[in-house]
N, C-alpha and C positions, 0 to 999 in steps of 0.2 A: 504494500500500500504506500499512494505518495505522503510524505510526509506534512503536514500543513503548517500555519502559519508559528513560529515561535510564540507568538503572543497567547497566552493561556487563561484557563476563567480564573476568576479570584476567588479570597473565600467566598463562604456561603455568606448571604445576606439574610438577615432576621425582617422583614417586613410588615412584622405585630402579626396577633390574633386576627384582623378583621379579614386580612386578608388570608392567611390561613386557613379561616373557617369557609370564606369563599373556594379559594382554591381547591381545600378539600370535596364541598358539594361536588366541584366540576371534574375531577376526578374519580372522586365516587370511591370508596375505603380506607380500610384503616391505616395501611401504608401509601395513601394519598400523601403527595409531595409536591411544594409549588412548583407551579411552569417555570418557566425562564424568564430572567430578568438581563438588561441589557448592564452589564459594567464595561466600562470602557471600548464599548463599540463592540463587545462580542454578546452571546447569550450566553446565559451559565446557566445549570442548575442550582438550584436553594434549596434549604430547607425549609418545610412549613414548622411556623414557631410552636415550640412546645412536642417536635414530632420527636425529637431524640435522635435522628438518623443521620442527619448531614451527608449519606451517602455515605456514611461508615457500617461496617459491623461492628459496632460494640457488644453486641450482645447477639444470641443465634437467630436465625431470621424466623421471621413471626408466619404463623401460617399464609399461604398464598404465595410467597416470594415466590425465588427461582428453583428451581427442583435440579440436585445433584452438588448442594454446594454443601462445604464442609465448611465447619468452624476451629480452630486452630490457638494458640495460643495468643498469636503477636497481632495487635489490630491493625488494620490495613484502611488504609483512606482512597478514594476516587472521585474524582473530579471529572466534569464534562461538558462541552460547550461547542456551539454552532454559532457561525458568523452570522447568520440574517434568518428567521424563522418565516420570513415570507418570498417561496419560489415559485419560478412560472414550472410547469411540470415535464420532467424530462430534466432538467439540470440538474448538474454534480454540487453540492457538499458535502463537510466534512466535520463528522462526530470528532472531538480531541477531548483529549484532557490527560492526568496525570495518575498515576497510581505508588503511593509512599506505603512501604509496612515499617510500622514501630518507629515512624518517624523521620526514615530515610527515603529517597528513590529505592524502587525498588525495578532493576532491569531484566527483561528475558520473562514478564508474564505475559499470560497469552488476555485482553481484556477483548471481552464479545459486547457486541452493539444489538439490542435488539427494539424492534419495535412491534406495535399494536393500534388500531383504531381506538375509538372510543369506547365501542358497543362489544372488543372483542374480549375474551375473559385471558390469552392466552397470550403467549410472547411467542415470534419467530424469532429467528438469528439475520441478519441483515450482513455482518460482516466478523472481521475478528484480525485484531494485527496484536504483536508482542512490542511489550513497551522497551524502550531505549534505554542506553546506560542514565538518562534523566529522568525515568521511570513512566516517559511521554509515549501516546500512542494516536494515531489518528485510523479512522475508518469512514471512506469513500463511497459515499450515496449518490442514487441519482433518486430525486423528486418526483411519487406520481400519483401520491394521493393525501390526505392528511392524517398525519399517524403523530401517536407521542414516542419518545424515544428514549431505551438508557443504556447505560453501561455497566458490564457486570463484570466481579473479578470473583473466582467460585473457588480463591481460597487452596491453600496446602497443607499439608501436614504441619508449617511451621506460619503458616499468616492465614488470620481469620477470613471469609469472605469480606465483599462487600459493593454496594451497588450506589447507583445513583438515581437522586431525583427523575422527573419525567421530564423532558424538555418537550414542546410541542411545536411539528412545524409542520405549517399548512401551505396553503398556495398562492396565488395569485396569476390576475390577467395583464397585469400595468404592461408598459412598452419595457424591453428589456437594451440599453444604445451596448454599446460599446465602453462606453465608461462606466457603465453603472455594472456591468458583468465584471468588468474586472475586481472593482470593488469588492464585487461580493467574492467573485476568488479569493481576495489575495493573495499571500505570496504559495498559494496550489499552482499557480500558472509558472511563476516566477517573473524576473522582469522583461520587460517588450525588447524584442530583436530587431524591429522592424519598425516602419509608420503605416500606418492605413495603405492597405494598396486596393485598389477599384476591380473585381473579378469580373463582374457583370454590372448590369446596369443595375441590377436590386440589390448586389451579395456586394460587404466589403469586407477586409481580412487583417488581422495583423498578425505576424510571428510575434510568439515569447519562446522563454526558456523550455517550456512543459507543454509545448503544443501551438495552433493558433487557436484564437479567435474568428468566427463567422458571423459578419452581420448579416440578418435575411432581413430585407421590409418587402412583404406584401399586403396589397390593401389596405396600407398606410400605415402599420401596424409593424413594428421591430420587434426583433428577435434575436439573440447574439448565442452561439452555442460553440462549445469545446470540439476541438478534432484534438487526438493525442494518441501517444504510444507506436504498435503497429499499425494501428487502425489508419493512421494518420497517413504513414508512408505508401500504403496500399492506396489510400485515396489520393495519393497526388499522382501516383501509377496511372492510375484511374481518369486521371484531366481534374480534377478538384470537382468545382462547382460548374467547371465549365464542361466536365465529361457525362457520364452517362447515368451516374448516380445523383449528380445535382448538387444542391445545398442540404446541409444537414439538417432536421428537425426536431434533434434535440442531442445530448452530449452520450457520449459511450457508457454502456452499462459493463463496468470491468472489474476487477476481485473475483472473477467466476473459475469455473474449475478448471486447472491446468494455465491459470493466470491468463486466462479469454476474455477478450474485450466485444463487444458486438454496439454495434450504431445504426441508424436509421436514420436515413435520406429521402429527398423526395424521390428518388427512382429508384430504391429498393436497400439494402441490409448490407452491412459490410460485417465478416467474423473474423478475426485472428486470436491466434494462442501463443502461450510462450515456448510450445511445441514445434514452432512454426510451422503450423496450419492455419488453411486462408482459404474464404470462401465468400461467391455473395450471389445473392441472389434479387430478381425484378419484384417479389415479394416483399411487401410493406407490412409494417405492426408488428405485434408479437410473433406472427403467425410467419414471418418472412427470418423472424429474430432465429427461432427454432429449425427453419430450412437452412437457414445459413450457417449455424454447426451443428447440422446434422451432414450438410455438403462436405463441410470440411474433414471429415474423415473416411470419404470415398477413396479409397486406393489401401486401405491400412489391411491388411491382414495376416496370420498367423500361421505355423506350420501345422498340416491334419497328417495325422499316421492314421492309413488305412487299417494297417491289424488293430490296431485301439481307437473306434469312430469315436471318446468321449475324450480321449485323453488332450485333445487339442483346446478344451476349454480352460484348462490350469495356465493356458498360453495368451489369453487374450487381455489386451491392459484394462479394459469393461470388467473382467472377473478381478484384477487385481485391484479393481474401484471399489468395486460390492462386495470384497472379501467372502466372495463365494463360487465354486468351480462349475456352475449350473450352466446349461447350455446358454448363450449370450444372445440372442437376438431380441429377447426383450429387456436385456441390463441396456445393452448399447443404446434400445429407445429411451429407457431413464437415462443414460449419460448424458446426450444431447439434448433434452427437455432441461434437465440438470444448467448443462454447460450453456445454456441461452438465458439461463437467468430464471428458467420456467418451470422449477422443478413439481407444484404444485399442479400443473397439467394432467401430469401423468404419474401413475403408480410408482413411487420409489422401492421397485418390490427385488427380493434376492431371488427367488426361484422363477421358473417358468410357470409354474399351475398359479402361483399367487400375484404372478403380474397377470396373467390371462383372468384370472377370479376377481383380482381387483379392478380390472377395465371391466369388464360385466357390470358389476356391481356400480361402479361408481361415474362412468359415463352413458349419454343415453347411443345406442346403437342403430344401424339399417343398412339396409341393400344401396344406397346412394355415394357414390364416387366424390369427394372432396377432398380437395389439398388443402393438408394438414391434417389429415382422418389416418386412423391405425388401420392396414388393413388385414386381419386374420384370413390366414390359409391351414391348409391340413396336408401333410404329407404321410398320415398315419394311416393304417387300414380300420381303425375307431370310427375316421371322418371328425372325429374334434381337432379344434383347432391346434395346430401344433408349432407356427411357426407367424411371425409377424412383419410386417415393411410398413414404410413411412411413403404417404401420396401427394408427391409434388407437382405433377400436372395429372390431368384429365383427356385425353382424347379420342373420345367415340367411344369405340368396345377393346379400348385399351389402357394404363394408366403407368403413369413414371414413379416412382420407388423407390427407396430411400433403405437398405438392411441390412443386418448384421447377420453375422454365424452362416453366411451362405457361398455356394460354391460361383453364383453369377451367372447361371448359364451358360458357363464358358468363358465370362469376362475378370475369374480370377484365375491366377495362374494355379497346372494341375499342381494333387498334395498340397495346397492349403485352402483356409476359410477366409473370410476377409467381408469389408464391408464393401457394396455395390451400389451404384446407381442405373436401374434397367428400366424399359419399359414389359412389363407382365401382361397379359390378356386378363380383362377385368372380371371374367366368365372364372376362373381361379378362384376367388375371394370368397368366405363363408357369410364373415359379413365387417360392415368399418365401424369403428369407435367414437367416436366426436370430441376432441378435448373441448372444454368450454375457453378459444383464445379471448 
């Protein structure tokens, strides 16, 4: 993860009872803790007065917190803070703050970011970085809906857990220029390389340190969004703003698995990894997010020894993600749902019957061809389903394909399995899945 600005929250602020008692209503329990308060130009978390927490564990965590943390002897402190709580959606910020046990920095923990809506009862994981010999950590969000946010350290055999306040950050529609994006960076971008240079008549740009800058105005209406990393280099490959993908519409979604960054433009999805795989695709949204690394791992495959047909599964990097030796065609669908940022699509399941049981179960099904649809086949003489592909075009009484653990019809080389992009005859298919993108 990039490092963010040095500048860090302060202590906690006491802001009395009245506000307290409000903030708790708006939170809603008993480890209700105030929103964010602006010190010095950043947001911080607070404490709500009277709550005893500061975002410490002093004491073992009270029913409801986080599940899996340990309590220890030496008490551990964490701090946590966001530059601007109002973003348009799609942009990057950045969770930071510190973590001291017993009083000192404390370097080399691992502190998780997580967040929740209002109405939801439960915490996801959002990211997770190890804090610095300054006991500093930051974790890289992009913007896309309104969520509260905190940070957790879950604690060792020798420092008690300890979490923080909620901070809250929502959205907005205002204009976004060129000055005002940087701002709300800071030094995430680092400083300008460059001056304004004119791409097209709508789109302006400027180099920094950590990527550029894209201004979009359509319909009068600005927009300023991050290119960075590999993502960056692949799109200037690509003609920037002025080639085939366009201007970007919103910043790269990156921390994802295998260190994959994915972005969204107006003509479609750019994926890179720090595997160096690269893929894109004319598909827009979520839905273009998830073809485009699921592209990027067409050509990969494994050795198959024919006297032992199972023994090739212990060989594929999908089983050594899911730490399980189960045939892969449907871990690889979890890996790239996963690796797109999308893991909640589709079954995070380890075996084949529980990812085929959990798609049943948990999406609705039919006889109808869509890209983005799982589509179940049978190679068994049962007739259930035994085997799964990913549907990225449609045409007529055929369809293009996206799978793992297969031999390609020829398009992977003999003695091994490997992942394939074909077209199948759509008369094959038992029936498709539908993620909800």
């Amino acid at each position: 993860m990039g490092r963010v600005p040095t500048r860090q929250p302060g202590p906690p602020v006491d802001r009395g009872r009245r506000r307290a008692r409000f903030l708790r209503r708006w939170l809603g329990g008993s480890l209700a803790v105030a929103l964010a308060l602006p010190v010095g130009g950043l947001v911080v978390a607070t404490p709500a007065a009277g709550s005893g927490l500061a975002g410490r564990a002093a004491a073992p965590l009270a029913a409801g917190a986080a599940p899996g943390v340990v309590t220890a002897a030496a008490p551990s402190d964490l701090t946590a803070g966001v530059r601007e709580r109002r973003l348009r959606k799609g942009e990057t910020f950045w969770m930071f703050g510190r973590l001291t046990v017993g009083g000192s920095p404390a370097r080399g923990r691992e502190v998780v970011v997580q967040r929740k809506r209002m109405n939801e009862s439960g915490w996801s994981t959002v990211g997770t970085d190890d804090t610095n010999r300054s006991g500093r950590y930051s974790v890289r969000i992009r913007a896309g809906a309104v969520y509260q946010y905190r940070a957790l350290y879950r604690g060792s055999a020798t420092a008690r857990s300890s979490w923080t306040p909620r901070i809250g950050v929502g959205l907005t529609t205002t204009d976004r220029t060129m000055t005002s994006r940087a701002q709300q960076m800071g030094n995430g971008i680092g400083e300008p390389t460059s001056g304004l240079r004119r791409v097209t008549r709508s789109v302006v740009s400027r180099s920094y340190e950590k990527g550029i800058l894209v201004k979009v105005t359509r319909s009068g209406r600005a927009r300023t969004w991050w290119v960075h990393g590999g993502v960056l280099g692949e799109y200037r490959e690509l003609g920037g703003a002025r080639g085939r993908l366009g201007a970007p519409v919103m910043d790269p979604l990156c921390g994802l698995a295998r260190g994959g960054c994915v972005q969204r433009f107006e003509g479609g999805v750019l994926y890179t990894n720090a595997d160096g795989d690269e893929a894109l695709t004319g598909l827009t949204g979520a839905r273009g997010e998830v073809v485009a690394a699921a592209r990027s791992q067409v050509g990969y495959t494994v050795r198959y020894d024919a006297d032992n047909g199972a023994r090739y599964d212990w060989h594929s990097k999908y089983n050594v993600w899911a730490r399980t030796n189960a045939p892969w065609c449907g871990l690889f669908q979890s890996w790239f749902f996963k690796a797109s940022g999308h893991a909640s699509l589709v079954p995070q399941s380890t075996s084949w019957t529980a990812y085929r049981d959990s798609v049943r179960r948990r999406l609705p099904t039919g006889s109808t061809p869509r890209v983005g649809a799982l589509a179940f086949v049978s190679y068994v003489a049962s007739g259930e389903a035994s085997h799964v592909m990913f549907v990225v075009q449609v045409d007529g009484s055929r369809i293009r394909v996206i799978h793992g653990n297969t031999g390609g019809a020829g398009t992977i080389p003999s003695g091994r399995r490997g992942v394939a992009e074909q077209w199948v005859p759509e008369s094959q298919v038992l029936y498709y899945a539908y993620p909800r993108y």
